[in-house]
C-alpha positions as MATLAB code, in Angstrom:
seq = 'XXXXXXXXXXXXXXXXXXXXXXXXXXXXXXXXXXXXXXXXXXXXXXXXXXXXXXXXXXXX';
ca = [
      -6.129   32.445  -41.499;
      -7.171   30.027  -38.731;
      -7.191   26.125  -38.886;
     -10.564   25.712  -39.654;
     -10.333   27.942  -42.765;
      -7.037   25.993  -43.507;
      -9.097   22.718  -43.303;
     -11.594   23.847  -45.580;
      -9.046   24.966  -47.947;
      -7.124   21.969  -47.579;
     -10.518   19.654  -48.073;
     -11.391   21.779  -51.194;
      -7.922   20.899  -52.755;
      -7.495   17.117  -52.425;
      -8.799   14.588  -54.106;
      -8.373   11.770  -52.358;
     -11.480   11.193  -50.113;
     -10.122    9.771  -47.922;
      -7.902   12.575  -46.743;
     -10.825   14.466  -47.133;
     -12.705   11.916  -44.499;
      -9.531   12.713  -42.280;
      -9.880   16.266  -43.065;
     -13.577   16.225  -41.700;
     -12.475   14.494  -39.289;
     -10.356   16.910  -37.614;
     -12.950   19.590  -38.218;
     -15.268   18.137  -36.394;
     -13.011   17.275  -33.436;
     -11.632   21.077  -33.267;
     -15.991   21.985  -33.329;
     -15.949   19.873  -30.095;
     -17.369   16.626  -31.217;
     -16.364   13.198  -29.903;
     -14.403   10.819  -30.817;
     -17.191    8.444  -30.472;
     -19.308   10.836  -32.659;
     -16.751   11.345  -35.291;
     -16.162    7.833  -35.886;
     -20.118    7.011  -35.763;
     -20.784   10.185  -38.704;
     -18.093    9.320  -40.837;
     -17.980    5.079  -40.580;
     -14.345    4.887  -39.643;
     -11.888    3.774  -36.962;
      -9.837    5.936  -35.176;
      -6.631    4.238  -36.411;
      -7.420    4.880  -39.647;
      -8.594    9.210  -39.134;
      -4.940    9.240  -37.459;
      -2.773    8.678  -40.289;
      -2.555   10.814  -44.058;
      -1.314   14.096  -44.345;
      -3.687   16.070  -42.210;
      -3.404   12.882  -39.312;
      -1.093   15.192  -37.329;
      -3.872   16.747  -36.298;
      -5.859   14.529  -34.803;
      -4.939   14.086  -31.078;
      -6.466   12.343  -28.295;
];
């Protein structure tokens, strides 16, 4: 199984939305989207998509 499928399972299992934001989050950044983008699609701050269970993930 690769990441994105474990995103997608992982997204399809929690609740909370805003792990799920985080979740998308990451998604889009392993698709090759921007930072800038990310945070412009979804209405957050980067602080905020770095933290939660699936935070690991995001890196700069």
């Amino acid at each position: 199984m690769n990441l994105i499928n474990e995103i997608d399972n992982f997204i399809n299992q929690t609740k909370d939305p805003r792990e799920i934001k985080r979740a998308i989050a990451v998604k889009l950044k392993l698709q090759g989207k921007a930072y800038r983008e990310i945070q412009d699609l979804l209405q957050v701050i980067k602080d905020l998509l770095a933290s939660g269970k699936i935070g690991f993930l995001w890196k700069e």
